[in-house]
C-alpha positions as CSV (number, residue, x, y, z in Angstrom):
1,X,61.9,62.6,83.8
2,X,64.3,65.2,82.0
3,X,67.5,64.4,83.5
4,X,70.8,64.0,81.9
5,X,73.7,62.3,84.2
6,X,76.2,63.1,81.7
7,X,75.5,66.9,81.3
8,X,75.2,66.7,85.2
9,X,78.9,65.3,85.5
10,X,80.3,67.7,83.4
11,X,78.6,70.6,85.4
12,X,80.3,69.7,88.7
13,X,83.1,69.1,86.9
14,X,83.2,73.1,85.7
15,X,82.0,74.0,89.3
16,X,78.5,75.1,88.0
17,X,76.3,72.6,89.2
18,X,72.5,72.7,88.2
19,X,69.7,72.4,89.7
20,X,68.4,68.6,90.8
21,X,64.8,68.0,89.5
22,X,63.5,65.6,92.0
23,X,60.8,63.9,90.0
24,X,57.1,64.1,91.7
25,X,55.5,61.2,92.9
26,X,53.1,61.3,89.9
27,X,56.1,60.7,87.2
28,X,57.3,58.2,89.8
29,X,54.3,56.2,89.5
30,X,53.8,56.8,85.3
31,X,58.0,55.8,85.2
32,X,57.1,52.9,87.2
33,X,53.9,51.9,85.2
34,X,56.4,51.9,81.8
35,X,58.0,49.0,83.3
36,X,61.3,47.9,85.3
37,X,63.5,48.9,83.2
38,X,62.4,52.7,83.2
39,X,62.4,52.4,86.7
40,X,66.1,51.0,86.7
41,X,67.3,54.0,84.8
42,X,65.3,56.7,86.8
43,X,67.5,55.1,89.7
44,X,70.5,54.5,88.0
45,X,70.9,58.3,87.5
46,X,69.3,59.2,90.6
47,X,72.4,56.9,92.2
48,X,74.8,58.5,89.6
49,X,73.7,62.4,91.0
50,X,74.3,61.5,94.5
51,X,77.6,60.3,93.8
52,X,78.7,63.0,91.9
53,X,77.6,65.6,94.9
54,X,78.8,63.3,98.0
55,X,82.1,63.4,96.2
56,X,82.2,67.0,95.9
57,X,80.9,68.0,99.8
58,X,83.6,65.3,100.5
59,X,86.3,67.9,98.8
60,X,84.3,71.0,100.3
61,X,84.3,69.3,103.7
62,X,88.2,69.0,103.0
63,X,89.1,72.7,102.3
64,X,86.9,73.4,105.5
65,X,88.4,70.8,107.4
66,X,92.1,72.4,106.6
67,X,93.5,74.8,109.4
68,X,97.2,75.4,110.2
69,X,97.5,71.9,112.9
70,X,96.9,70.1,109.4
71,X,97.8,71.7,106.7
72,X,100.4,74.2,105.4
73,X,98.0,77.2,106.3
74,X,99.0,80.2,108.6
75,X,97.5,80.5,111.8
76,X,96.2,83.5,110.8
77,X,94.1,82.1,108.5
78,X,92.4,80.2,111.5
79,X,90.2,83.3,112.4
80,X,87.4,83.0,114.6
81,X,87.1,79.0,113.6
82,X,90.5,78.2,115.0
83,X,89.8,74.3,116.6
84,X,89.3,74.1,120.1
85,X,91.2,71.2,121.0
86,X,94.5,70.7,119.0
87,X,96.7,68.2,118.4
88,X,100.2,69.2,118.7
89,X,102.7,67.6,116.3
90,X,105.6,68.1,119.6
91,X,105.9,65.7,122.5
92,X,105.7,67.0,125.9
93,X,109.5,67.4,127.7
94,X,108.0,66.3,130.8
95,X,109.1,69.5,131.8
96,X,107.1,72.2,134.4
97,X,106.2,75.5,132.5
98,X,108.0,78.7,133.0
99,X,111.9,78.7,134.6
100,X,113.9,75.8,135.2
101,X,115.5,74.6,138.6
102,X,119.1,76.0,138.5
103,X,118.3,78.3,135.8
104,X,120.0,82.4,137.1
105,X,116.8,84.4,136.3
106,X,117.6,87.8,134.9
107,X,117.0,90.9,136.8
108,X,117.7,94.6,136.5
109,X,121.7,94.7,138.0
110,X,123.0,98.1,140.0
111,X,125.3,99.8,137.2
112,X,128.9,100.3,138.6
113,X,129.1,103.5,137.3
114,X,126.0,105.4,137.3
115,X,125.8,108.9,135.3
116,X,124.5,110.8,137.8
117,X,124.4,109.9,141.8
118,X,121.8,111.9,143.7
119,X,123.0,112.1,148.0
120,X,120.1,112.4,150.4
121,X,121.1,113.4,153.8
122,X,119.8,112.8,157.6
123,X,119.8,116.1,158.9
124,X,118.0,115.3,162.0
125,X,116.7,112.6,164.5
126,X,113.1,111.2,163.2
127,X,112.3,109.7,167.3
128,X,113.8,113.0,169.1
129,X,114.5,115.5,166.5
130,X,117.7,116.2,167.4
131,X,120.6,117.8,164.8
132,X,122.2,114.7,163.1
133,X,124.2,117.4,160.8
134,X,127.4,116.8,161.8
135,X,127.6,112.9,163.0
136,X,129.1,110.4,160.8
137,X,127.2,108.7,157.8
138,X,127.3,104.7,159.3
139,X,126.5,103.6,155.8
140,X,124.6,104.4,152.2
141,X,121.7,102.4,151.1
142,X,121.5,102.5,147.2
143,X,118.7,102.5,144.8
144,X,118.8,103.5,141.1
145,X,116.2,104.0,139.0
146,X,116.9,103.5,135.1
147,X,115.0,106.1,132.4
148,X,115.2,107.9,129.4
149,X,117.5,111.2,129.1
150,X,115.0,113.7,126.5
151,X,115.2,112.6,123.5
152,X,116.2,115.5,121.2
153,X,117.8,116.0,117.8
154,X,121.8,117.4,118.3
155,X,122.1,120.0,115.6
156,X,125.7,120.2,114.3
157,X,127.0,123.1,112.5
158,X,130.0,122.5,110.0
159,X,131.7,125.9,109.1
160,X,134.3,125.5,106.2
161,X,137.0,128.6,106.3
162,X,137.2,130.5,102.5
163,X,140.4,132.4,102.2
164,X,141.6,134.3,99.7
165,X,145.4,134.1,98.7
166,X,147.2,137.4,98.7
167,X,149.5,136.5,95.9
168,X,147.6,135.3,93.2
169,X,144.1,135.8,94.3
170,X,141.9,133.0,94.2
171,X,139.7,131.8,96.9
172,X,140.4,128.8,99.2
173,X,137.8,126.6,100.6
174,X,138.0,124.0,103.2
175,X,136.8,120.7,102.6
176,X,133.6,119.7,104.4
177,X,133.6,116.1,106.2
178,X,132.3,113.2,104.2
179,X,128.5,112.9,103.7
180,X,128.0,116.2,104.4
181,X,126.6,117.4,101.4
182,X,123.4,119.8,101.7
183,X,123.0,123.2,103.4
184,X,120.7,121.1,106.3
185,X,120.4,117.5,106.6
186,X,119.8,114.5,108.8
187,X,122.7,112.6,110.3
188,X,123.2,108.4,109.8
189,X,122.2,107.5,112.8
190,X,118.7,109.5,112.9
191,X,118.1,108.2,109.2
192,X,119.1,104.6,110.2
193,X,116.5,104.8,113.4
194,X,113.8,105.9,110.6
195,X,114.2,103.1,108.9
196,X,114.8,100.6,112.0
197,X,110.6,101.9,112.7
198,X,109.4,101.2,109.6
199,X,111.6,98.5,107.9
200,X,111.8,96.1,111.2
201,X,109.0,97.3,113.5
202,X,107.0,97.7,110.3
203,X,105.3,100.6,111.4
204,X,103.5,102.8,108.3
205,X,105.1,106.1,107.5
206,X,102.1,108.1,108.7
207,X,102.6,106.7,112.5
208,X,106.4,106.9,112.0
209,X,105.9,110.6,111.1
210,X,104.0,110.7,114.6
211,X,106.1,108.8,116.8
212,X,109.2,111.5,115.4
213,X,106.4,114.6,116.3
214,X,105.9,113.0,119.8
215,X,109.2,111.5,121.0
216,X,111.9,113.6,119.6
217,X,109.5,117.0,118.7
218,X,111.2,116.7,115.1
219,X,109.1,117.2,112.2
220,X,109.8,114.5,109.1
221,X,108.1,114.3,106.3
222,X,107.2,111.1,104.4
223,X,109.5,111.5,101.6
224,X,112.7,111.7,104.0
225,X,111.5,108.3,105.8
226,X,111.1,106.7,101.5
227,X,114.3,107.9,100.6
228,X,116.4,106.6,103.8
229,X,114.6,103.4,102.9
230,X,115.6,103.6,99.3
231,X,119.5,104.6,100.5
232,X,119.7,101.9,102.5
233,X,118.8,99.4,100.2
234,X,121.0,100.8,97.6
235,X,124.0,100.4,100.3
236,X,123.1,97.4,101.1
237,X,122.7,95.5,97.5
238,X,126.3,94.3,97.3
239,X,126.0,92.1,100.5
240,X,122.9,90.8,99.1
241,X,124.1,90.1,95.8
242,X,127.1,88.2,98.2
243,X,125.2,86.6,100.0
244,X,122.8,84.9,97.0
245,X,126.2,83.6,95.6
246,X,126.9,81.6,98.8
247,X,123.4,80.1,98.9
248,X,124.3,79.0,95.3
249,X,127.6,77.4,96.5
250,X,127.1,76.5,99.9
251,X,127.5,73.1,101.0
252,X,125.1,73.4,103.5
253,X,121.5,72.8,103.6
254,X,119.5,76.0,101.8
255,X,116.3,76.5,103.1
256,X,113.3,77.3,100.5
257,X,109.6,79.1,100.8
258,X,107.4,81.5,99.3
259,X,104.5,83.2,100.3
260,X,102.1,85.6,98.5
261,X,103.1,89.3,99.1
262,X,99.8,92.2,98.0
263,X,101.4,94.8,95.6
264,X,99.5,97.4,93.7
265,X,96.4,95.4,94.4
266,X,97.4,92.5,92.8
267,X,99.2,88.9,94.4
268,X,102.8,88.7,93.7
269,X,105.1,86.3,95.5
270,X,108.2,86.6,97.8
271,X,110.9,83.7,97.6
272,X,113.4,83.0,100.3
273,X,116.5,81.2,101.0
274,X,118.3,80.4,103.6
275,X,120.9,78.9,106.0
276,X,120.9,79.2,109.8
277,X,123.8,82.4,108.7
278,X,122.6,83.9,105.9
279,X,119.0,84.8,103.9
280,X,118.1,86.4,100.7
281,X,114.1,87.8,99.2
282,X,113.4,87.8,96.0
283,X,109.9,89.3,94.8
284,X,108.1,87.9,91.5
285,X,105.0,88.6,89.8
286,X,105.0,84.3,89.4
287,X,105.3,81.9,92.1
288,X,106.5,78.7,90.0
289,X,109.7,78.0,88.1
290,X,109.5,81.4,86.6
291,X,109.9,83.1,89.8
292,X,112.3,80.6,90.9
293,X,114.2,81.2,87.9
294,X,114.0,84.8,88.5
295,X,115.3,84.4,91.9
296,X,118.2,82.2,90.6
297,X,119.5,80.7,93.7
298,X,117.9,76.6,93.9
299,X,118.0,77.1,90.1
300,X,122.1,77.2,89.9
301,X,122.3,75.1,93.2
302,X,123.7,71.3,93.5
303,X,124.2,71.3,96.8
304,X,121.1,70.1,99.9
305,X,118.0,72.0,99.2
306,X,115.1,71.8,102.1
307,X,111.2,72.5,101.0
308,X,108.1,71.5,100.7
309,X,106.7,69.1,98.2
310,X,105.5,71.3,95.9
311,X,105.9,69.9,92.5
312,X,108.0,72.8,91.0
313,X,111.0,72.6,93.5
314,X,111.5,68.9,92.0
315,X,112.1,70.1,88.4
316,X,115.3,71.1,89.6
317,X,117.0,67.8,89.0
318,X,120.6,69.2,90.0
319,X,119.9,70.2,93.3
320,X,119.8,67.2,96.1
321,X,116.6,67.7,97.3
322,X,115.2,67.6,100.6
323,X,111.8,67.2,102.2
324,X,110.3,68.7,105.5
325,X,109.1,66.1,107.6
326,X,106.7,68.5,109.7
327,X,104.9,69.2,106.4
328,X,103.8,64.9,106.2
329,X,102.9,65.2,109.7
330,X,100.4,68.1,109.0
331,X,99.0,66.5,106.1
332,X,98.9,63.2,107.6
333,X,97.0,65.1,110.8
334,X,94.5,65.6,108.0
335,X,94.6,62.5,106.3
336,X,93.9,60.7,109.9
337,X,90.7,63.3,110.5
338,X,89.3,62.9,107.3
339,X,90.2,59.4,105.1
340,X,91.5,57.6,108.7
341,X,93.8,54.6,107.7
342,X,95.9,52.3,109.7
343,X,98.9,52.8,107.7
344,X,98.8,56.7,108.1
345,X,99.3,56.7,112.2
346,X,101.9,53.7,111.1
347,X,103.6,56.0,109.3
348,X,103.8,59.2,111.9
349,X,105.2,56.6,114.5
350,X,107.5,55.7,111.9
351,X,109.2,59.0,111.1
352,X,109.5,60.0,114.6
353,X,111.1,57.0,115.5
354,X,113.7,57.8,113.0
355,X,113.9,61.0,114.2
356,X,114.3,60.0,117.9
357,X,117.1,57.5,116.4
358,X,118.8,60.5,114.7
359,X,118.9,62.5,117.7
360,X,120.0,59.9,120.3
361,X,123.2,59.2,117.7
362,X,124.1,62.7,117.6
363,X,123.6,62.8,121.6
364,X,126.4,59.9,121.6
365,X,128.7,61.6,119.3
366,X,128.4,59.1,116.2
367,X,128.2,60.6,112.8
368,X,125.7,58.2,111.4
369,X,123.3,55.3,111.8
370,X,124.4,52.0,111.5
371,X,123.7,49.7,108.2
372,X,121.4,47.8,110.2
373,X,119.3,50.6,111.4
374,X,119.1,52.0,107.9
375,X,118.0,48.9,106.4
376,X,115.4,48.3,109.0
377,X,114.4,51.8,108.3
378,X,113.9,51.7,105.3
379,X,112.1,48.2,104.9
380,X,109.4,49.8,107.2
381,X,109.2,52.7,105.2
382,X,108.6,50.9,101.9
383,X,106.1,48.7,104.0
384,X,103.8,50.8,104.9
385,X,104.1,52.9,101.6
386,X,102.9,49.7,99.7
387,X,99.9,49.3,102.7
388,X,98.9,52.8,101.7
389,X,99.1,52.4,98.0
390,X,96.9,48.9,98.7
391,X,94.2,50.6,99.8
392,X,94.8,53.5,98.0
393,X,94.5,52.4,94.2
394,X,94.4,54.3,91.2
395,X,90.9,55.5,90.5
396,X,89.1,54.6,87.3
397,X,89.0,57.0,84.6
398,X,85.4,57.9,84.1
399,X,84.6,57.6,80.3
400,X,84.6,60.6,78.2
401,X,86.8,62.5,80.4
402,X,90.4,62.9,79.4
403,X,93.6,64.9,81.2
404,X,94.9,64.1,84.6
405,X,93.2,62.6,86.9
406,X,91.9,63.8,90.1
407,X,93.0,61.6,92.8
408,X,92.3,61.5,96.7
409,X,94.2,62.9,99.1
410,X,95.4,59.7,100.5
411,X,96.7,58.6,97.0
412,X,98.3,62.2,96.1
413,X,100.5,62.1,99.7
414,X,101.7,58.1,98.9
415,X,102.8,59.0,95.3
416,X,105.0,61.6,97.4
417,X,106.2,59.4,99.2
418,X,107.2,56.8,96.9
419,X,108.8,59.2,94.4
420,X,110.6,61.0,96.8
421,X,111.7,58.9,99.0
422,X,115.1,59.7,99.5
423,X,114.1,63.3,100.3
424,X,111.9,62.4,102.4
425,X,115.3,60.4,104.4
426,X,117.3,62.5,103.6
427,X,117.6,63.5,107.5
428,X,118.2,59.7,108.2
429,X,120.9,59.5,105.9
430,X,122.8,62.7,107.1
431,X,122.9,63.8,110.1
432,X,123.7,67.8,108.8
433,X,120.5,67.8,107.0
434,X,117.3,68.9,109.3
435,X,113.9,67.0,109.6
436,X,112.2,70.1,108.2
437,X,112.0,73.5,107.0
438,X,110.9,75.3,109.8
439,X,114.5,77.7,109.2
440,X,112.3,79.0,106.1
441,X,109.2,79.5,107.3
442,X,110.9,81.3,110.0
443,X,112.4,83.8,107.8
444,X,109.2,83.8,105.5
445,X,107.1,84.3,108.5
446,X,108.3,88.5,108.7
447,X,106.9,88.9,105.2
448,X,103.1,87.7,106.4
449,X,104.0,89.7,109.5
450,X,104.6,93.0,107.8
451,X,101.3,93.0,105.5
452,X,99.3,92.2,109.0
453,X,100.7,95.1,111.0
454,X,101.1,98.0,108.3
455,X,99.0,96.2,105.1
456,X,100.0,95.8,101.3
457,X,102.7,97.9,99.2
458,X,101.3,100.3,97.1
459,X,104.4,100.3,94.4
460,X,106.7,97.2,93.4
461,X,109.5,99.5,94.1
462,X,108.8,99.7,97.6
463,X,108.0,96.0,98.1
464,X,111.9,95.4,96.7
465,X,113.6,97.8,98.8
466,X,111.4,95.9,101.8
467,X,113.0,93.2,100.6
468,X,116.3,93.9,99.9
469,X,116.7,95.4,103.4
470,X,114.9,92.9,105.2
471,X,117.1,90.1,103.8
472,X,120.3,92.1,105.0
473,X,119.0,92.7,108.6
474,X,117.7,89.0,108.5
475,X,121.5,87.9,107.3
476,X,123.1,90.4,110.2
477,X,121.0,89.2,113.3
478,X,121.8,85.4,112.3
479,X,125.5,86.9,113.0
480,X,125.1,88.7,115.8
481,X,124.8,92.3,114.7
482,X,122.1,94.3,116.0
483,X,119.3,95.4,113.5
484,X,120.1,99.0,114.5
485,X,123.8,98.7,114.3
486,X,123.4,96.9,111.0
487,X,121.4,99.8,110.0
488,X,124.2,102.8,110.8
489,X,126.6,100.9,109.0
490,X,124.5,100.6,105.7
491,X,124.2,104.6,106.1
492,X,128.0,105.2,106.9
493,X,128.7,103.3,103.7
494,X,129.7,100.5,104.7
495,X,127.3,97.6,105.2
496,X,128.1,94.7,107.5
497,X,128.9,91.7,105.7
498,X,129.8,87.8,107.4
499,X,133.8,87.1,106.3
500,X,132.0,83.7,104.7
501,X,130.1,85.4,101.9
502,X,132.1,84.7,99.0
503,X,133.5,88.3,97.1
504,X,131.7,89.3,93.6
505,X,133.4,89.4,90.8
């Protein structure tokens, strides 16, 4: 039989796999006729072949496996094979669906002042006909109906007076108002609502050139929608440069994600950062420590950084890391579908109990848990960490093969675990710092959004202005300010910024 197991183990190994000869039942029978000890190597690396491709449908079976209940994928990447039956990482409130008892409902009110009042009169009797002209109204039902006045551009013509002085001659102008600056132009407000369409509805130019055609009968060419974008983020990159110093110096916890962003047909990344008032983009061509670097906000930082496990946040020994919790749920969802263990249900229990603990101090006012809760907390931790690792050992380095080797899922999750274990507690420990980082992937989530609706970017430019604006409106709604309002400022020249965000200098 001409089979090599070696040759066959490097093949998987590159992820070109060859074709299995299955030997025919005549060289069965000559291999067997040889002797035993033919026979015990034809099965030796039969055995060795089946290994070798039950361990690689096990990792194929795991990508497929993956969705977003158990693994850090989007639900959009779900598609048509999203799982039937699910099984939700929240606990039920007990509660009914829909509104609460006691709860006000909101309803369309009567405006006190309406702008117009329309009066219908009884002029006659509707059972005997008769004139009801001049008898006295007994009372006024009302009704109003709310709708759109026509919405149409208000064209404002500024004259400026030129006078010429009798005395020496020369010709006096009058100064034209600020901004106003070309024969015919758009106004703030009309530029702000052009970028309010396609910067935070993320509707393409094309359709924003439609909807101005349709709803307002105004004519706008692409270039003018482009360039309010490009003003505004121009107006807008001193709060942002403001607001990444305070994520540097903050003392509270920073938020971090990133997500792949398409521009000019190729992947670049978008990294965020964030509290629950402010949030910066940044857009690399490189996701890891370059783009971090780049971005140069967890790199400077010393303060409470939330994220994922992802190996390159922890090269930032300065920084007081933080891990999110709802990230080891997912993966140990997946761990408990694929490689079920006791320990890993053990361990889900475990954190939620903590976080149930957490939450019922707060409820009572205290500011921390007691030594005795910690230490119990943390003996179970390390218990069921060293239960994992038990039945989770190192594998064997097969020979000939050098570099790092590939562990199991199991395994790769426990060395997490261990390492990091006081990110991991960090929640426990104090109460100010979250159990995970759904804050990011809350403000990451609008980047994903905006390549669904209106696609990629087309330039790198225009991926930085989406950016740079997105992070200002994403800072000014965490504050109250309206997107729209936001917007008018930025055009007026002068961008809302929070009294917090420490001044440049």
């Amino acid at each position: 039989m001409n089979f090599n197991i070696a040759k066959y183990k490097k093949a998987v190994e590159n992820r070109a796999v060859p074709t299995l000869r299955i030997p025919t039942e005549e060289e069965i029978r000559a291999i067997v006729r040889q002797g035993e000890d033919e026979v015990v190597a034809l099965v030796s690396e039969l055995v060795g072949a089946i290994a070798i491709l039950a361990k690689r449908v096990q990792e194929l079976e795991d990508k497929l496996a993956k969705n977003s209940h158990n693994s850090s994928k989007p639900p959009s990447s779900d598609g048509l094979n999203k799982p039937k039956r699910t099984r939700s990482l929240r606990k039920s409130s007990g509660k009914k669906s829909g509104a609460q008892d006691g709860h006000p409902g909101h309803r369309l009110e009567l405006a006190e002042k309406p702008n117009k009042v329309k009066r219908y009169p009884v002029e006659q009797c509707s059972r005997c006909q008769a004139s009801l002209e001049k008898i006295a109204v007994k009372r006024i039902e009302k009704r109003q109906e709310y709708e759109l006045p026509p919405i149409r551009l208000i064209v404002t013509e500024h004259q400026a007076e030129v006078k010429c002085c009798p005395h020496c001659g020369s010709e006096n102008w009058a100064e034209f108002p600020t901004g106003i600056t070309q024969p015919t132009q758009y106004g703030p407000d009309f530029k702000a609502l052009l970028v309010y369409l396609n910067q935070k509805q993320f509707i393409p130019l094309e359709r924003v050139v439609e909807f101005c055609v349709d709803v307002i009968d105004q004519a706008v060419g692409a270039g003018t929608i482009v360039e309010a974008c490009y003003q505004t983020s121009q107006a807008v990159e001193p709060v942002n440069q403001r607001t990444k110093q305070y994520l540097i110096e903050t003392d509270e916890a920073v938020h971090f994600d990133e997500t792949s962003l398409r521009v000019e047909q190729s992947n670049h990344w978008v990294h965020s950062a964030g509290t629950e008032r402010a949030t910066n983009y940044h857009l690399d061509k490189k996701r890891g420590t370059i783009g971090i670097d780049h971005a140069g906000i967890l790199s400077k930082r010393r303060g409470k950084s939330v994220h994922d496990d992802w190996a390159a946040y922890y090269t930032y020994q300065n920084a007081e890391h933080v891990s999110c919790n709802t990230h080891h749920l997912r993966e140990f969802a997946f761990l408990q579908e694929r490689y079920p263990q006791d320990w890993e249900g053990a361990m889900v229990a475990h954190l939620l109990t903590i976080k149930e603990a957490v939450a019922e101090a707060v409820a009572q006012g205290q500011t921390g848990l007691t030594q005795e809760q910690l230490n119990a907390f943390e003996t179970r931790y390390d218990e069921l960490v060293q239960q994992g690792l038990a039945l989770n050992p190192v594998p064997e380095r097969p020979p000939g093969q050098r570099g790092r080797i590939k562990q199991p899922p199991p395994k790769n999750l426990l060395d997490r675990l261990r390492d990091h274990k006081a990110a991991v507690l960090a929640f426990m420990y104090d109460f100010k710092v979250p159990f995970d980082n759904n804050l990011a992937e809350r403000d990451i989530r609008m980047v994903k959004l905006k390549q669904k609706i209106s696609g990629c970017f087309r330039s790198e430019d225009g991926a930085k202005i989406f950016c740079s604006i997105r992070g200002y409106l994403s800072t000014a709604r965490k504050n109250g300010v309206s997107t729209f309002e936001a917007l008018k400022l930025a055009m007026c020249g002068s961008p809302y910024a929070p009294d917090f965000l420490p001044a440049l200098a």
